[in-house]
MARKOLBA-669566 format. One record per residue (C-alpha): x, y, z. Coordinates in steps of 0.1 Angstrom, whole numbers. Layout:
N
NODE:X:Y:Z
NODE:X:Y:Z
...
This chain:
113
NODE:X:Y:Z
NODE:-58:-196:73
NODE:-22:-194:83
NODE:-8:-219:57
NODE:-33:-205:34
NODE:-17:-169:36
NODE:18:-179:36
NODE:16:-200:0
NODE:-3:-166:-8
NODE:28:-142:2
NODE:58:-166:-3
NODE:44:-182:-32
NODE:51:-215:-28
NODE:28:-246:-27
NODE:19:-265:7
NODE:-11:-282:-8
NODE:-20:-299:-41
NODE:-35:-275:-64
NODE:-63:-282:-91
NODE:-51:-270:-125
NODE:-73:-251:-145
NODE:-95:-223:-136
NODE:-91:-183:-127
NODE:-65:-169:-113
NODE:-83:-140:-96
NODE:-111:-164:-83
NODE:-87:-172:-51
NODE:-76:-139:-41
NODE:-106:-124:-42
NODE:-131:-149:-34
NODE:-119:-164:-3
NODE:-116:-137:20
NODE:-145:-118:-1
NODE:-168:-149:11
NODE:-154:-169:39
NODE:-130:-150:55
NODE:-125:-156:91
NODE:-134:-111:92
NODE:-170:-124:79
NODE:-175:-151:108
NODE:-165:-126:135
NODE:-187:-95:120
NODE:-219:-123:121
NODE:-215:-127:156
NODE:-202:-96:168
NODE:-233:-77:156
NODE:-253:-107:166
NODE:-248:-92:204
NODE:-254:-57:193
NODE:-280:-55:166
NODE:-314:-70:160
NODE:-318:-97:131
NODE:-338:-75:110
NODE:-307:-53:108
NODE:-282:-81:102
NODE:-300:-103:77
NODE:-307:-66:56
NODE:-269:-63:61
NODE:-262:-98:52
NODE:-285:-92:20
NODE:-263:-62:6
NODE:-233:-78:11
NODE:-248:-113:-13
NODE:-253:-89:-36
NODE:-219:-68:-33
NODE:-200:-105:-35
NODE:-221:-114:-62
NODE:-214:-88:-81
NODE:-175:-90:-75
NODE:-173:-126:-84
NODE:-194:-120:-119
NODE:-169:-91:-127
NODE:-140:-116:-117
NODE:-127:-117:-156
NODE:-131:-81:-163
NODE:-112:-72:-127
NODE:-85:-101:-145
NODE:-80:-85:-175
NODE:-80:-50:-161
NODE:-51:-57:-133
NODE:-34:-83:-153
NODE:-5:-113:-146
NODE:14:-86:-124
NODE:-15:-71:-111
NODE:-33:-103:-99
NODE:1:-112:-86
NODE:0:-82:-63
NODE:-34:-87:-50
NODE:-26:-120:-43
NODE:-1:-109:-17
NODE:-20:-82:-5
NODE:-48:-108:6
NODE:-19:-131:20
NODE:-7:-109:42
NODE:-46:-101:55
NODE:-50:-142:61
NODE:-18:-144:80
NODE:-29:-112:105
NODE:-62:-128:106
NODE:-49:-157:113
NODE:-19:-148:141
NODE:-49:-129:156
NODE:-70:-151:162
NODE:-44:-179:175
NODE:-35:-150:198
NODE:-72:-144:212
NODE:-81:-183:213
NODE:-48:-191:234
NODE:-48:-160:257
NODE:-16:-148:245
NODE:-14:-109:244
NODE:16:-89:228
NODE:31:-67:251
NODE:25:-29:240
């Protein structure tokens, strides 16, 4: 997640890209689907909430992403090169707070206040 948000913000290329495809698809599909916010939610309400609740929940939110993703071209052309370009570091800097957060948590270190 880390490396992933800082190609987002700094724009530059750590990994080997394929060419081709939408521009949109990665800023809003990868936190929209698998962001690490996602994972924690699931098991977070896991401890609180019966399954019932959570799978309804989980239902909604298919059809929320679903919907998002099929509208992926019109949200494209609507924000256009500039706008995508803005959203793109808006989710990078999400990844990399995600991110230093949990590296935080899973090593114990806490941030004085």
């Amino acid at each position: 997640l880390l490396l992933m948000g800082l190609e987002m913000v700094l724009g530059i290329q750590l990994f080997k890209h394929e060419s081709g495809g939408g521009g949109a698809i990665v800023p809003i599909a990868f936190p929209l689907i698998a962001g690490a916010g996602s994972i924690t939610t699931l098991l977070s309400l896991r401890a609180e909430y019966q399954i019932v609740n959570i799978l309804v929940a989980l239902s909604l939110n298919m059809i929320i992403v679903y919907l998002v993703l099929r509208l992926t071209t019109f949200f494209e052309r609507i924000l256009g090169p500039n706008g995508l370009h803005i959203l793109r570091k808006f989710f990078g800097i999400i990844l990399l707070a995600i991110s230093i957060k949990l590296f935080l948590s899973n090593t114990g270190i806490e941030i004085p206040k």
